[in-house]
C-alpha positions, 0 to 999 in steps of 0.5 A: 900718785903724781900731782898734777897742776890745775890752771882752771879750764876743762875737766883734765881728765876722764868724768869717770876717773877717781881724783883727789884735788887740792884747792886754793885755800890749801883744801883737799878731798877724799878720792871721788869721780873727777865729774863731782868738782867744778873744774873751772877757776872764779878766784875763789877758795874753792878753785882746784890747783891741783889733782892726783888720780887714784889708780883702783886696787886689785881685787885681791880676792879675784885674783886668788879665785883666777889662780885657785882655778889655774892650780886645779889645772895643774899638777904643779907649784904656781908662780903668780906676778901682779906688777906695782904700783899694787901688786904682789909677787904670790908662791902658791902651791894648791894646799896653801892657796885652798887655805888663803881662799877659804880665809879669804871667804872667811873674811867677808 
């Protein structure tokens, strides 16, 4: 997560994008859509001096469903890649991947 310096002015980024601000009086907050803050600056405590958008992870369980299917595809072992900042490399063959589904399921 890169800091990125607020001077005041416009929302910087997307209403939509999950941010965390730091304030002037040395303040921060939880990750939420950038839309819920006040972007402009009053001189007051509260002005935002600096934000990090969040970047969402994956959704894990997906990914090994979308897998779980491609295995029933093939014969073979499989090769998944997903990419940082998040990601993983995953070496699944089919009975391995059945059992990290089922305690997947198991976990909700």
């Amino acid at each position: 997560m890169t800091r990125t310096p607020h001077n005041g002015g416009p929302c910087p980024v997307d209403p939509g994008t999950i941010v965390k601000v730091e304030f002037r009086d040395g303040g921060g907050s939880a990750a939420v859509s950038a839309n819920n803050w006040t972007w402009r600056h009053d001189g007051s405590g509260d002005d935002i001096i600096a934000y990090r958008v969040i970047t969402p992870s994956p959704d894990w369980k997906a990914i090994a469903g979308e897998l779980a299917k491609t295995l029933q595809e093939i014969q073979d072992d499989c090769w998944a890649y997903y990419p940082p900042p998040h990601g993983a490399i995953i070496y699944a063959t089919r009975p391995a991947l059945s059992t990290y589904t089922q305690a997947l399921e198991q976990d909700q």
